[in-house]
C-alpha positions in Angstrom: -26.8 -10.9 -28.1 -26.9 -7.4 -26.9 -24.5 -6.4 -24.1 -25.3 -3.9 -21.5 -23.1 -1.4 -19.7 -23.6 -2.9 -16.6 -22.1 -6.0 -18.1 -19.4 -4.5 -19.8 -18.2 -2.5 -17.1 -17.7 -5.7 -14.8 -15.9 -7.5 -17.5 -13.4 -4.8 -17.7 -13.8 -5.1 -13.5 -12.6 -8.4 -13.7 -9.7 -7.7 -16.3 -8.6 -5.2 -14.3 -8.4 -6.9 -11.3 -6.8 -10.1 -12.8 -3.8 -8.1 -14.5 -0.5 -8.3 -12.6 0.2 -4.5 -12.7 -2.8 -3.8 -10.7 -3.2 -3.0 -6.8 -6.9 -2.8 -5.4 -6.7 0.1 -2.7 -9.3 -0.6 0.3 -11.9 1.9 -1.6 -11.8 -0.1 -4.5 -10.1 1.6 -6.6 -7.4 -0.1 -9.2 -4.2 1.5 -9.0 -1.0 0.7 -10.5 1.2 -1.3 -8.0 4.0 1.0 -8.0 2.4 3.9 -7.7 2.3 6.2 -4.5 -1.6 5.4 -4.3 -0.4 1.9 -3.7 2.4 2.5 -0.9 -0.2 4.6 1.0 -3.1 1.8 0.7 -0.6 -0.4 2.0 0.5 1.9 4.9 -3.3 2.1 5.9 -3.6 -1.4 5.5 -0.6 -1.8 8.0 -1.5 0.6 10.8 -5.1 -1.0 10.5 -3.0 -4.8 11.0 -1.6 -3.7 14.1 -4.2 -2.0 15.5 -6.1 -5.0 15.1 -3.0 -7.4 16.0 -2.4 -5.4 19.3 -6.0 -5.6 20.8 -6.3 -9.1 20.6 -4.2 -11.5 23.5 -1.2 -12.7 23.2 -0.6 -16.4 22.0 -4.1 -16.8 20.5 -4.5 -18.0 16.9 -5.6 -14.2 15.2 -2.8 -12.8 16.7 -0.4 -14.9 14.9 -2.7 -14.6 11.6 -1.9 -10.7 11.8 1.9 -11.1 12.4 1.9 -13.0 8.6 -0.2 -10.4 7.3 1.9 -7.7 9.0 5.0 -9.5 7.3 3.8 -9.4 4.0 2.8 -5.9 4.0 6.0 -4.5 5.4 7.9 -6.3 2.7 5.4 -4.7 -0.2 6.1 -1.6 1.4 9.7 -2.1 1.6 9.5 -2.7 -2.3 7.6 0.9 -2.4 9.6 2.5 -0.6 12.7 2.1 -2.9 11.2 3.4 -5.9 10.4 6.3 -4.7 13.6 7.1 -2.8 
């Protein structure tokens, strides 16, 4: 059986994306999770979660979906942070 390119590059895709050392930015791009690629995509990603967070009203279901989201990624960015200090 003959294996195209196409198919090749989406099984490396899918490696890539399923090793542990590996951060997809909101581009797409795989990056290396403790690289400064990473710490930025999650800054992005955290400014987006509270713009987001902040224009919808308070008590409702999405807002409280965002304020896990916004935990999560402070903490990953806390983690960042540290290496680079």
């Amino acid at each position: 059986m003959k294996v195209t390119r196409n198919q090749i590059r989406k099984m490396i895709s899918s490696l890539l994306l399923e090793s542990s050392d590996s951060h997809r930015c909101l581009d797409g791009r795989i990056v290396p999770h403790d690289s400064e690629d990473c710490y930025l995509d999650i800054c992005a990603r955290i400014e987006d979660a509270e713009h987001a967070r902040n224009t919808s009203s308070g008590g409702t279901a999405t807002r409280v979906y965002y304020n896990g989201i916004l935990a999560d990624l402070r903490k990953k960015k806390r983690r960042l942070a540290k290496s680079f200090e």
